[in-house]
Backbone as JSON Lines, residues from 0, in Angstrom:
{"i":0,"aa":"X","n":[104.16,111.79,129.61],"ca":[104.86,111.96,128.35],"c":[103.87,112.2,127.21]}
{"i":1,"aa":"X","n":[102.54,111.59,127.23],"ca":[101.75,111.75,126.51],"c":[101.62,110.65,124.91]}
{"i":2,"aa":"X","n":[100.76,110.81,123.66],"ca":[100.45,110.74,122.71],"c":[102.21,110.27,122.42]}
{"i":3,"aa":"X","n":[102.43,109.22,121.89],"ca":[103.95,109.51,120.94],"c":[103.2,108.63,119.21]}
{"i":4,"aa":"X","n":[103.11,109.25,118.58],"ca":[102.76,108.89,117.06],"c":[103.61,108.06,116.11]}
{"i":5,"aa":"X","n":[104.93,108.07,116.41],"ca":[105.74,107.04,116.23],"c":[106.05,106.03,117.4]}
{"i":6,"aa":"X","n":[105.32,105.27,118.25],"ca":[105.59,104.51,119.15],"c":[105.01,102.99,118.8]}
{"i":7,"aa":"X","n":[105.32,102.08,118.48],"ca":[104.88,101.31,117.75],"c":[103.72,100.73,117.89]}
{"i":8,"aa":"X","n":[103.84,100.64,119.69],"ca":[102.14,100.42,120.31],"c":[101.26,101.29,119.82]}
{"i":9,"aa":"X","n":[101.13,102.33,118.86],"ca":[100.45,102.75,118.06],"c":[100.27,102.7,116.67]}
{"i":10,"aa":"X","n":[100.74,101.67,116.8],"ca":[100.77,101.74,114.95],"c":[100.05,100.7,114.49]}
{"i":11,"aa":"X","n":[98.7,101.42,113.78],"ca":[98.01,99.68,113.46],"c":[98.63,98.65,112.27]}
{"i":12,"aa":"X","n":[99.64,99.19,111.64],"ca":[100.59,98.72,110.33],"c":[101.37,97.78,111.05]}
{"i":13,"aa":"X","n":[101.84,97.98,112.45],"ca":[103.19,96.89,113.1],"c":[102.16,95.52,113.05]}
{"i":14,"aa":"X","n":[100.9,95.68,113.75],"ca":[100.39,94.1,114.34],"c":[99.66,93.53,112.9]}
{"i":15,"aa":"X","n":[99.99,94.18,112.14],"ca":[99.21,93.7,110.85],"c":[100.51,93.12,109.89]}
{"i":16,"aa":"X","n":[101.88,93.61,109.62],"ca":[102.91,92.95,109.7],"c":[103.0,91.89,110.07]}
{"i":17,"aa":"X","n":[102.97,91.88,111.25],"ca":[103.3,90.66,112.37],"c":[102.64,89.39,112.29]}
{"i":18,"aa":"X","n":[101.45,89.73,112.12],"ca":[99.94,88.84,111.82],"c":[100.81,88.37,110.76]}
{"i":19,"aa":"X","n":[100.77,89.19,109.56],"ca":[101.06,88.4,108.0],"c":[102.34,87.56,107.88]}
{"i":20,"aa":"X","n":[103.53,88.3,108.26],"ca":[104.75,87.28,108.22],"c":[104.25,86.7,109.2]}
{"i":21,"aa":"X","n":[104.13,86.13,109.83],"ca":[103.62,84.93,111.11],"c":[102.55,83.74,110.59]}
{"i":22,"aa":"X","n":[101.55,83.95,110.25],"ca":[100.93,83.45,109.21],"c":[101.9,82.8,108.21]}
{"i":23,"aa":"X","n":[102.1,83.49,107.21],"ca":[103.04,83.35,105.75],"c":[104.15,81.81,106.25]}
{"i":24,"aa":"X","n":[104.82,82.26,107.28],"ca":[105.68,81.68,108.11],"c":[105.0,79.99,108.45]}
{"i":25,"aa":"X","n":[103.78,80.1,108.87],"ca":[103.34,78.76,109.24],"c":[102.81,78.04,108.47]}
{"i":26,"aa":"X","n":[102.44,78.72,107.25],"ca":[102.07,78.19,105.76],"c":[103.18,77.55,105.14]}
{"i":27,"aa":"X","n":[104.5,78.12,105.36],"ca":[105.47,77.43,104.96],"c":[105.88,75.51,104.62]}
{"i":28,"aa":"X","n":[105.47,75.31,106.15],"ca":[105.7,73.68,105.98],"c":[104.82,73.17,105.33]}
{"i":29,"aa":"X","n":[103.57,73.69,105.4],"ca":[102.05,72.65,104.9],"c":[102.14,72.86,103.34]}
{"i":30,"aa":"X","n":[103.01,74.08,102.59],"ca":[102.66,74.12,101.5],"c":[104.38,73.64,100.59]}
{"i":31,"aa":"X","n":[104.78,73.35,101.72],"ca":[106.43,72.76,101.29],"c":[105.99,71.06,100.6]}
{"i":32,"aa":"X","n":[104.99,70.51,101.53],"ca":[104.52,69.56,101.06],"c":[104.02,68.95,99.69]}
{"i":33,"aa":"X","n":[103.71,70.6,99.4],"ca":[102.94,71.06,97.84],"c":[103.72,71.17,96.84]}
{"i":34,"aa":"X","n":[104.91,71.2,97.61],"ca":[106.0,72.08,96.57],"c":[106.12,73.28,95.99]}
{"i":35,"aa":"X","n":[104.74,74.27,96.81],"ca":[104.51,75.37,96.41],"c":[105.39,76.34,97.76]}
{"i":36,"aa":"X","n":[105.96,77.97,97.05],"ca":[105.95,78.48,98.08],"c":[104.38,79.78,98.23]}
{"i":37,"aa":"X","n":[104.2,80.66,99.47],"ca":[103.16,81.44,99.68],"c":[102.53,81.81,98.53]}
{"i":38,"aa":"X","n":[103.35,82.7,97.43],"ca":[103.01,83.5,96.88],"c":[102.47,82.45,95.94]}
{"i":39,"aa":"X","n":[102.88,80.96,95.19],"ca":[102.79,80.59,94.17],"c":[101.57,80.1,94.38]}
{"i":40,"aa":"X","n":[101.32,79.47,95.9],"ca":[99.63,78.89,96.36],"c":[98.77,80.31,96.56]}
{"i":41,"aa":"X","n":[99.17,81.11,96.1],"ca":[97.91,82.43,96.18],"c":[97.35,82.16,94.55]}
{"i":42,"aa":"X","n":[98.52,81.7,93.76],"ca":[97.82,82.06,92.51],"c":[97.58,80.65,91.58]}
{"i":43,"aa":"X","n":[97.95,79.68,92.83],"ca":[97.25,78.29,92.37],"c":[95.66,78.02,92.66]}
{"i":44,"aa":"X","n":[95.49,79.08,94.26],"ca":[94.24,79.36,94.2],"c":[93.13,80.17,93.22]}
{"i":45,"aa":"X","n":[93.94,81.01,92.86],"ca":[93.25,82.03,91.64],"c":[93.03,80.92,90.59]}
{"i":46,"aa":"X","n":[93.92,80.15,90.31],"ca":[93.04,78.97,89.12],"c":[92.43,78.13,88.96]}
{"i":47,"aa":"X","n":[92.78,77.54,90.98],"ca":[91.64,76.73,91.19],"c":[90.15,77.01,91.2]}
{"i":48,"aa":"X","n":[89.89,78.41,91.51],"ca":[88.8,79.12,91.05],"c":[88.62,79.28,89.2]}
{"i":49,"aa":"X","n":[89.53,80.46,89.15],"ca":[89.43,80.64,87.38],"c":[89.21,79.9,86.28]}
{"i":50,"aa":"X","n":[90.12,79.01,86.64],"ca":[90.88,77.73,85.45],"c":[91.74,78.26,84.7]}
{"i":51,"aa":"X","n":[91.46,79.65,83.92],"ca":[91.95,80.07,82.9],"c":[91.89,81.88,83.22]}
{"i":52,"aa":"X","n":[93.22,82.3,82.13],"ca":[93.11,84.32,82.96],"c":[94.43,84.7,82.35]}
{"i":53,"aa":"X","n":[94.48,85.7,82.05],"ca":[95.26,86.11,81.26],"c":[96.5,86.81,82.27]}
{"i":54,"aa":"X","n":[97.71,87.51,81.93],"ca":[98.73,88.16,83.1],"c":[98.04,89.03,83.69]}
{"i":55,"aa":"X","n":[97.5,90.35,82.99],"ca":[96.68,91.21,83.36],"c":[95.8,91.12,84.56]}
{"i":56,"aa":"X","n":[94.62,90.27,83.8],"ca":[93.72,90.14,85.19],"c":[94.44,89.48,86.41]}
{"i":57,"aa":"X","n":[95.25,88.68,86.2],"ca":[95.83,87.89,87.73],"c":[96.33,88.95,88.52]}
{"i":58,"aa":"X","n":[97.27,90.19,87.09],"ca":[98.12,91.03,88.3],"c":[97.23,91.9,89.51]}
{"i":59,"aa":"X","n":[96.21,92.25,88.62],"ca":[95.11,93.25,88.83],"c":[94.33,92.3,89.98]}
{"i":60,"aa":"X","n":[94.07,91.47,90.04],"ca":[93.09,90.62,91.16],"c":[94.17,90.51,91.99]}
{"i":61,"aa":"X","n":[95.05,90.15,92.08],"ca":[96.19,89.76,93.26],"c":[97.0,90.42,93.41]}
{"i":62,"aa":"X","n":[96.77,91.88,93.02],"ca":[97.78,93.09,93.27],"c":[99.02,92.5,93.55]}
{"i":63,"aa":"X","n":[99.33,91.61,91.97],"ca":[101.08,91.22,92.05],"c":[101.24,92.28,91.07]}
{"i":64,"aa":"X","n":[102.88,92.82,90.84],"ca":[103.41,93.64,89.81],"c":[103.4,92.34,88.45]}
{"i":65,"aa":"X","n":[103.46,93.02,87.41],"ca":[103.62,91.83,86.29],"c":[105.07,90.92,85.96]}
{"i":66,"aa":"X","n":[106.13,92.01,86.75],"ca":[107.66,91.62,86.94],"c":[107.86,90.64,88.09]}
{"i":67,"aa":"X","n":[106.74,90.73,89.09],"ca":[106.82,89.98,89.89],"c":[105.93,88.76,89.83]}
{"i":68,"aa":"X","n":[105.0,88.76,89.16],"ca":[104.05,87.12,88.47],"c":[104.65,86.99,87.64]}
{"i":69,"aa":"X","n":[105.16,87.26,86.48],"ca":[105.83,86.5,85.41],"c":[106.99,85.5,86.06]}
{"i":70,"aa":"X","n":[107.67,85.78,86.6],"ca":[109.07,84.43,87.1],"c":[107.73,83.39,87.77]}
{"i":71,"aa":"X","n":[107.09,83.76,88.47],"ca":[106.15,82.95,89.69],"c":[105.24,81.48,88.27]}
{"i":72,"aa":"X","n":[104.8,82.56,87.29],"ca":[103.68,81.81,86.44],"c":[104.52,80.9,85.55]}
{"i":73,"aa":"X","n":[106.01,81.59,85.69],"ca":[106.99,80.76,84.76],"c":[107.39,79.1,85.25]}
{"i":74,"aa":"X","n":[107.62,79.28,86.78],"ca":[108.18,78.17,87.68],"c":[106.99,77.46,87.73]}
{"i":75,"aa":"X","n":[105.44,78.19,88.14],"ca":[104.17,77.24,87.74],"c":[104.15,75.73,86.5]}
{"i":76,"aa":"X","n":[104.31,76.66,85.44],"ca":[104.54,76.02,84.68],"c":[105.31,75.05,84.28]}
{"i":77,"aa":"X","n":[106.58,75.29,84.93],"ca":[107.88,74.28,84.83],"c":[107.96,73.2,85.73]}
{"i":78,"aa":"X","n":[106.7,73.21,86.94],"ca":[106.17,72.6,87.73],"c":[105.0,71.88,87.03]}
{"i":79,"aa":"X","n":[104.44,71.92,85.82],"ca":[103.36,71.63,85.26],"c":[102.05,71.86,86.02]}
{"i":80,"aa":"X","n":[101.86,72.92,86.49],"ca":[100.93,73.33,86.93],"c":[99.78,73.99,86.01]}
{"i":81,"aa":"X","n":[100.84,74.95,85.41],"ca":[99.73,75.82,84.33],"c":[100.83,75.73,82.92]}
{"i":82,"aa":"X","n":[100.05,76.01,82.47],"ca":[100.27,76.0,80.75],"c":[100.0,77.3,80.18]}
{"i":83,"aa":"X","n":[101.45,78.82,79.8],"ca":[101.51,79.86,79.4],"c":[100.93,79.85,77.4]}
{"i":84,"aa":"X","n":[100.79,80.63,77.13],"ca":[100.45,80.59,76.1],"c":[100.25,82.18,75.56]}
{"i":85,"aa":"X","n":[100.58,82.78,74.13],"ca":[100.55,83.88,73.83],"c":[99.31,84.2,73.23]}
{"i":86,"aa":"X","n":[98.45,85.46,73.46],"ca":[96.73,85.58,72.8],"c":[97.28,85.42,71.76]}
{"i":87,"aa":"X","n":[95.69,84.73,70.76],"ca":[95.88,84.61,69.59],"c":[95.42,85.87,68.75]}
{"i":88,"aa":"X","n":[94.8,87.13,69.48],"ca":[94.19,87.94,69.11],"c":[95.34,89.32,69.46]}
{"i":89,"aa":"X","n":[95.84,88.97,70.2],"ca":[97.14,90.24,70.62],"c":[97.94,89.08,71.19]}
{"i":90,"aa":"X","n":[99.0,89.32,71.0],"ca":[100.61,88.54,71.08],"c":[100.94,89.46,71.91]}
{"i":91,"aa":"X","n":[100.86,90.53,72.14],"ca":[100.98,91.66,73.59],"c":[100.97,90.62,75.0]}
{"i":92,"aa":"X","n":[99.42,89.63,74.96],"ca":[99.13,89.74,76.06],"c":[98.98,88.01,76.12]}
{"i":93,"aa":"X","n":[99.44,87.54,77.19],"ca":[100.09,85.96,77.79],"c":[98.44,85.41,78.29]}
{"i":94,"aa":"X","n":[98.15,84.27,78.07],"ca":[96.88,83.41,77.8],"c":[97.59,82.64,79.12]}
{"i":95,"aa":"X","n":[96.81,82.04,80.49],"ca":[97.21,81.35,81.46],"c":[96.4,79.85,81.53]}
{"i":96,"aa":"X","n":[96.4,78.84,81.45],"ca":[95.05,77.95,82.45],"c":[95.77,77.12,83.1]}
{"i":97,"aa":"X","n":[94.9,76.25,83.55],"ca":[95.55,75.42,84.81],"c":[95.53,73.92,84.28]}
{"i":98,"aa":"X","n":[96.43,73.01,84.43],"ca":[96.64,71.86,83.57],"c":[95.9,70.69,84.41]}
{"i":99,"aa":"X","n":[95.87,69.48,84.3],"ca":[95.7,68.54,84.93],"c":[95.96,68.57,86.36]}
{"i":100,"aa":"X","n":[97.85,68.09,86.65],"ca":[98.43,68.18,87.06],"c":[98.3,69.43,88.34]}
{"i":101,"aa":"X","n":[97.71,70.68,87.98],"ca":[97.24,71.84,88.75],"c":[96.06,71.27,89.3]}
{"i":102,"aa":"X","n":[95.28,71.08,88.45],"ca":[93.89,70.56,89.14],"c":[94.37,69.53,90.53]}
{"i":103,"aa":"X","n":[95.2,68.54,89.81],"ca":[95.13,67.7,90.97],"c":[96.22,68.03,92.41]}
{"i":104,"aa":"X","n":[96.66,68.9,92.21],"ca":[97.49,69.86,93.42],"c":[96.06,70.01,94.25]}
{"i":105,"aa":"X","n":[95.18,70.75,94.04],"ca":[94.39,71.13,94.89],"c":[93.61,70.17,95.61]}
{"i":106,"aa":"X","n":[93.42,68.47,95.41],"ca":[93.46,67.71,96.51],"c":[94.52,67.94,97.73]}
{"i":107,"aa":"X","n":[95.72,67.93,97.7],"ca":[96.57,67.91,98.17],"c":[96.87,68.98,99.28]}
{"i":108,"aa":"X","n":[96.24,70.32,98.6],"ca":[95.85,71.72,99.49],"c":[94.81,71.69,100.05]}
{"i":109,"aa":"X","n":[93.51,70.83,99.97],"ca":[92.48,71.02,100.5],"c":[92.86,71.29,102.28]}
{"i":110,"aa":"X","n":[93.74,70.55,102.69],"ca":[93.8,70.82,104.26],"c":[94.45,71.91,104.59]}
{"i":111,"aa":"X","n":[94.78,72.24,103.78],"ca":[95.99,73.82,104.13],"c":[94.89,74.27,104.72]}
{"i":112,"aa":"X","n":[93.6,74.77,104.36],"ca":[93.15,76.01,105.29],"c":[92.45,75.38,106.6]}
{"i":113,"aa":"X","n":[92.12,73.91,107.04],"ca":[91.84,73.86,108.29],"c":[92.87,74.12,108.79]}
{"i":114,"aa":"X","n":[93.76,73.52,108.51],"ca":[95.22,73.53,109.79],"c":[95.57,75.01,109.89]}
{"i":115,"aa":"X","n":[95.46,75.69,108.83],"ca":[95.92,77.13,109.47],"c":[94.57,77.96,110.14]}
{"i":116,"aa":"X","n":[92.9,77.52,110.27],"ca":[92.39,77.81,110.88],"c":[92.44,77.57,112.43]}
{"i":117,"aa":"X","n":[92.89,75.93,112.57],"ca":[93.28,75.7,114.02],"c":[94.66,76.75,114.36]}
{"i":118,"aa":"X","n":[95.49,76.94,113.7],"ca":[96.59,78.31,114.36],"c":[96.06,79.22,114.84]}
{"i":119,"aa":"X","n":[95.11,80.04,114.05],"ca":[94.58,80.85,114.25],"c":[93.43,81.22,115.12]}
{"i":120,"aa":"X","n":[93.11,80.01,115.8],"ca":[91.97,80.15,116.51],"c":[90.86,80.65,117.17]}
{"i":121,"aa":"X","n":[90.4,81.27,115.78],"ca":[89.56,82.13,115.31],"c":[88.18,81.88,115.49]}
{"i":122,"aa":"X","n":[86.96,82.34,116.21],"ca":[85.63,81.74,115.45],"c":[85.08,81.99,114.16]}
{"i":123,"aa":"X","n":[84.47,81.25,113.53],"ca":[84.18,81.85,112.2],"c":[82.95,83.51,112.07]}
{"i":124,"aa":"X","n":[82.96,83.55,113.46],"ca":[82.28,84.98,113.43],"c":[83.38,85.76,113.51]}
{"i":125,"aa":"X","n":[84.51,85.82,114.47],"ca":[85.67,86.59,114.68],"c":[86.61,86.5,112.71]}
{"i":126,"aa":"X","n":[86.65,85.48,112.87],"ca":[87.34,85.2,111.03],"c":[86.63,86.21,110.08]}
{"i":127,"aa":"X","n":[84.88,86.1,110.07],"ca":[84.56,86.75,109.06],"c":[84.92,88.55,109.18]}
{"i":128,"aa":"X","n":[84.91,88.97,110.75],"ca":[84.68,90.15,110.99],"c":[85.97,90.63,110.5]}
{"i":129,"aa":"X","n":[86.86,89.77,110.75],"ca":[88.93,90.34,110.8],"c":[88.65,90.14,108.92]}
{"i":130,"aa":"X","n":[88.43,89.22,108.43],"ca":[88.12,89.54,106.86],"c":[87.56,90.64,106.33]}
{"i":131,"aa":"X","n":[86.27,90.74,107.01],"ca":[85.78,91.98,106.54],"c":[86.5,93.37,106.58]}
{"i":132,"aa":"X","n":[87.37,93.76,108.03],"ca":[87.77,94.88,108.17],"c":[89.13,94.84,107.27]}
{"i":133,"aa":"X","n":[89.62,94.17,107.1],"ca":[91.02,93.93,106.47],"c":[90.52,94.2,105.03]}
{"i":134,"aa":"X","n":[89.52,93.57,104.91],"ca":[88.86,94.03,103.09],"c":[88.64,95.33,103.35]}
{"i":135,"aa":"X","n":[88.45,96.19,104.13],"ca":[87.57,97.34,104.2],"c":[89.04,98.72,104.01]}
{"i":136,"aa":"X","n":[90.09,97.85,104.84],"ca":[91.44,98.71,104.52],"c":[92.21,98.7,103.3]}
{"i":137,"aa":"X","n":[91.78,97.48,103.05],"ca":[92.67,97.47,101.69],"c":[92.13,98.34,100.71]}
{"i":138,"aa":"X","n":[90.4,97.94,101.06],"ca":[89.62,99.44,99.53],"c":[89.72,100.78,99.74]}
{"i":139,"aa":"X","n":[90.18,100.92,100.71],"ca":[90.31,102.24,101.64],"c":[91.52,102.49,101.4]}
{"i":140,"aa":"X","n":[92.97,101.8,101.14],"ca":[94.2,102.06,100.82],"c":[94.29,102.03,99.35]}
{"i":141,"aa":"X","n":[93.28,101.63,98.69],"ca":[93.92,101.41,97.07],"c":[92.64,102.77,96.66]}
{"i":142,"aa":"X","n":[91.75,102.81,97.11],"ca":[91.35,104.04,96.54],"c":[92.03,105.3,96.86]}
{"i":143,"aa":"X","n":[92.79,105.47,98.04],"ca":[93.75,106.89,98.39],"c":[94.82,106.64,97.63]}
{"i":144,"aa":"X","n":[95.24,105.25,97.22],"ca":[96.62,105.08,95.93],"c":[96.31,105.55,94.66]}
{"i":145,"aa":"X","n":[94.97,105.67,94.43],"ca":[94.19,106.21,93.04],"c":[94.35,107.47,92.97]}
{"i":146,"aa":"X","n":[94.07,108.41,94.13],"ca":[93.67,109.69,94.16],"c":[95.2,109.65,94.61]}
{"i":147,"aa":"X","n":[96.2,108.83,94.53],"ca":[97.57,109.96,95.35],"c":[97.94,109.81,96.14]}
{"i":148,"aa":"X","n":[97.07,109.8,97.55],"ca":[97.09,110.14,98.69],"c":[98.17,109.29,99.56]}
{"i":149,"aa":"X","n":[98.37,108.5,99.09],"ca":[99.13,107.17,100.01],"c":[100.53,107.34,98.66]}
């Protein structure tokens, strides 16, 4: 029968799907604990790094839409996680940091990433390599989104 290009056993997009909701999926309980869901512990991590960041840069680092972080940074907040605030220099643009209360979430997450390393049972040579290539598609997909192409 030959080559079929739509056959899914060819498609490197299906097992990379699969990987992510599957993943996403087992993050669920450990971060239910948190009271966070996926998306909101992506950008509790961004502050546990940052502290502080405006809408802009978060959307732009975490390739969220701004329609889609604004409800997320809103419920943050109403969670007392982070504390919104309008620039004092442009009222355009929303001032973010991370409160107490945020800070001390991230005791609480510290085990999220062993336990999902034991799922994954990965070596940390195999981990870094699947990181690396997965970084290598994504710069490879957002620069052909620049030029068009995708």
């Amino acid at each position: 029968m030959g080559y079929d290009p739509l056959a899914l056993s060819n498609q490197l997009c299906f097992p990379i799907y699969l990987c992510s909701k599957e993943i996403i999926r087992r993050y669920t309980p450990l971060l239910k604990e948190a009271d966070l869901t996926y998306t909101q512990y992506i950008v509790m991590m961004y502050f546990w790094e940052k502290k502080q960041s405006n809408v802009k840069e978060i959307s732009r680092t975490l390739l969220l839409d701004p329609s889609t972080l604004t409800p997320l940074l809103k419920k943050l907040e109403q969670k007392g996680y982070l504390k919104r605030s309008r620039n004092q220099e442009d009222e355009r643009n929303l001032d973010v940091v991370i409160t107490e209360k945020g800070e001390a979430l991230r005791e609480k997450a510290l085990r999220i990433p062993e336990q999902m390393g034991k799922c994954l049972d990965l070596s940390e040579e195999e981990a870094a390599v699947l990181y690396a290539l997965i970084g290598k598609a994504l710069a490879n997909v957002e620069k052909d989104l620049a030029r068009q192409n995708c």
